[in-house]
N, C-alpha and C positions, 0 to 999 in steps of 0.2 A: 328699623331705626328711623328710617323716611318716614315714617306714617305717625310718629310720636307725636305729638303736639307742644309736647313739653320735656326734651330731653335732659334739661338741666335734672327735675326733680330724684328719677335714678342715681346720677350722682352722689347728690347728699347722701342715698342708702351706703353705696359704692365707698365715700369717703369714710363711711363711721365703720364698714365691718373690715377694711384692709388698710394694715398699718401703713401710718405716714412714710416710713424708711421706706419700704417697698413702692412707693408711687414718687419718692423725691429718686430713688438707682431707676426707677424705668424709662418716667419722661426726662431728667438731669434738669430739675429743677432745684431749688430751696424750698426752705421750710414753709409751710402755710395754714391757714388757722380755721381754715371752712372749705366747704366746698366752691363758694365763687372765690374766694382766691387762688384755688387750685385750677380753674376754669383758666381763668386770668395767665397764671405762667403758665399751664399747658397752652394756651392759644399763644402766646408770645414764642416760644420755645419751637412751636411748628408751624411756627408764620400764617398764625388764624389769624389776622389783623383787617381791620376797615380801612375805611378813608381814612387819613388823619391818627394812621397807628391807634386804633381803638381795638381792643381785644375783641374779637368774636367770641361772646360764650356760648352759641349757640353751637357751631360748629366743631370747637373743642368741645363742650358735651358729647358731640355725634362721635368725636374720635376716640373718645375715652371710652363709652359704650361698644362701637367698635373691640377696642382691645379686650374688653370685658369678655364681650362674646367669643370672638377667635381664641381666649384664653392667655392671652400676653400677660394678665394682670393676676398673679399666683394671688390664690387666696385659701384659705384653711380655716376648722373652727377647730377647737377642746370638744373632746368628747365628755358628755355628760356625766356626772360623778354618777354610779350605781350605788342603788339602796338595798334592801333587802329584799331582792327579787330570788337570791338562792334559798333562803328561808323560807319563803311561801311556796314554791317551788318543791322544796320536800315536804310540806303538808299537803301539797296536791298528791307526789306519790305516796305518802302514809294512807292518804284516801284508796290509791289503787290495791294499796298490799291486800289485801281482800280479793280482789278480784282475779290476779293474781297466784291465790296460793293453791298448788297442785292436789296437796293432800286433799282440802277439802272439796276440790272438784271430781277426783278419781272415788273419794270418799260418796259423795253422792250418789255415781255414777255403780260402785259397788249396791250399794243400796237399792237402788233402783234397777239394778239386773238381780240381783237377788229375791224383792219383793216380786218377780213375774217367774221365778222359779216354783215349779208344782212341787207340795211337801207329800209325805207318804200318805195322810188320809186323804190327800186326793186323788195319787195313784189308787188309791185302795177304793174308790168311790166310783172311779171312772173304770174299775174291770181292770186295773195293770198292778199285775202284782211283784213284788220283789222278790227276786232269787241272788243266792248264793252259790258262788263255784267251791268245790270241796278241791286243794290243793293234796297233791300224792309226795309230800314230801319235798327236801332239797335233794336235787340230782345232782350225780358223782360225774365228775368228769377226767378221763384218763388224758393229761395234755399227749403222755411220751407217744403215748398208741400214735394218736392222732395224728402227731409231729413223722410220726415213722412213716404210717399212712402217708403222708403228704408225703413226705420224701421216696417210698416206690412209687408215686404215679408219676414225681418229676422227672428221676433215672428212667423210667420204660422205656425202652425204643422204639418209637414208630415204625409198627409194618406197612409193608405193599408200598415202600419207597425205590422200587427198580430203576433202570438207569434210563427204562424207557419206555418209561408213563408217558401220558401227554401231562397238556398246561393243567389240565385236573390236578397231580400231582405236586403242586409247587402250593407253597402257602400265599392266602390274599395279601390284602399290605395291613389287612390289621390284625396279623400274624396268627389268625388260624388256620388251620388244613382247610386246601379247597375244596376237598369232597366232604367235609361237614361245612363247608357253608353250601355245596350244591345240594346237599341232602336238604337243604332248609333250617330253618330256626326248630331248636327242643322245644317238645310244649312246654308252657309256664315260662319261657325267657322273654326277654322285651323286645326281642326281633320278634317273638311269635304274636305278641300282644300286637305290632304294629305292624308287620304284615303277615298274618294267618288267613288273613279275609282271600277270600276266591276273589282273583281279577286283581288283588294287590300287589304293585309292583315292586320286586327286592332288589334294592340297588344292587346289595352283593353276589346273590346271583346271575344281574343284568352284567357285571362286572365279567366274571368268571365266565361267563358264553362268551362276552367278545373276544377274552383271550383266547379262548380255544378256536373261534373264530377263524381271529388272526393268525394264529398258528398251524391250523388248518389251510391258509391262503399262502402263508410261510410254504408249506411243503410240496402244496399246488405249484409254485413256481418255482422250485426246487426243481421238482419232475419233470415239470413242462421243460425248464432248462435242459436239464440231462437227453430228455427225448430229440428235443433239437437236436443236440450237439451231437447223439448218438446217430440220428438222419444225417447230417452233416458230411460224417465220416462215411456211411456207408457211402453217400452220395460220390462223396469223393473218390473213392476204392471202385466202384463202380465205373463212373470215367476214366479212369486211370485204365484199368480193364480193357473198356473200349477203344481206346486210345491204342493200345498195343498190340488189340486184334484186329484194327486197323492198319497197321504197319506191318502186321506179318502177311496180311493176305497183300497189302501192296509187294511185296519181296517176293514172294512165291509168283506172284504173277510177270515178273519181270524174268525170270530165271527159264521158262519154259519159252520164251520169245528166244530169247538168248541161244538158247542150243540147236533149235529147228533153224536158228540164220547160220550157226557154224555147220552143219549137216549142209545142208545146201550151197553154201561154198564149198565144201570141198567137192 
């Protein structure tokens, strides 16, 4: 605002695009009919004055601008009436609908896998010739058999479940018998497909050793317990022993003193 040379001339903009009510409620002046009369009672109103009560308009220009910029002075415009901008708008997308439509891009795209499809004289040109499977009929199928079937294999009772198997015996956690998953994957199952290879490793078998393993180390300390506590005892039975064939040879030995001093007394 310092560097203007001419602050008055913003004003005039200032006065014609924000209404008169709004700039007579902000500075509390009256009505005014230009811009230099509005200079005029804003400098009077905020004691812009010269020598001799002469209005400053210079410096009320500077304050008005002021207010401009820091935003004191609301201002708003109307928005412009719209024309037919939605109508051209839908002739722009009537243009796209073309490019857009699925059918006739899939439709192409058939077309052009099709045209690079070999027809049978070229099989026949190139050495490949077409065969046919001869079908044996519709096959019969017994459900009840089948159903029965399933049902004696579900009832069978597992053998060689004794009371005392080791950890082999008990089933993995994805509820099959542990000695068919140590036996390995059946051929043709997807454990065999994914580890049949020599040097592949089978989780579910890596599974099934450590529990035997641990149960194995289970019983290790079981025994080793027992053996202790069986030393233990004898250890003890043993002292006790000696203890008491300690004390009978001290008593014999005192008994034979004893009688060779009554003998000689008398």
């Amino acid at each position: 605002i310092e560097r203007l040379a001419d602050p008055v001339a913003p004003i005039a903009e200032i006065v014609k695009r924000v209404p008169a009510v709004q700039l007579q409620s902000l500075y509390g002046i009256g009505s005014f009919t230009g811009a230099d009369q509005f200079l005029q009672m804003v400098a009077a109103a905020r004691g812009r004055l010269r020598k001799g009560g002469v209005p400053d308009i210079i410096a009320a220009a500077k304050v008005a601008l002021q207010d401009w910029n820091d935003g004191r002075i609301p201002y708003y415009t109307s928005p412009p009436s719209r024309g037919n901008e939605g109508f051209a708008a839908a002739e722009v997308v009537g243009l796209w609908a073309k490019e857009f439509d699925a059918e006739l891009v899939f439709a192409d795209e058939r077309s052009t896998v099709i045209a690079h499809l070999s027809t049978m004289a070229d099989d026949a040109a190139a050495g490949r010739e077409a065969f046919q499977l001869d079908t044996v009929g519709a096959a019969a199928v017994d459900m009840d058999a089948m159903q029965a079937e399933n049902g004696d294999g579900m009832h069978a009772e597992p053998t060689g479940r004794g009371g005392g198997g080791d950890a082999m015996e008990d089933d993995d956690e994805y509820g099959r018998p542990a000695k068919r998953a140590a036996r390995g994957p059946e051929p043709g199952s997807a454990a065999a497909i994914l580890y049949g290879e020599a040097g592949q490793l089978n989780p579910n078998i890596a599974r099934q050793e450590r529990k035997k393993l641990k149960k194995r180390a289970d019983r290790a300390e079981v025994v080793a317990a027992a053996i202790a506590a069986k030393e233990a005892k004898l250890r003890r039975e043993m002292e006790a022993e000696d203890s008491s064939s300690d004390e009978g040879e001290a008593g014999s030995g005192d008994d034979p003193d004893g009688g060779a001093s009554g003998a000689m007394s008398d």
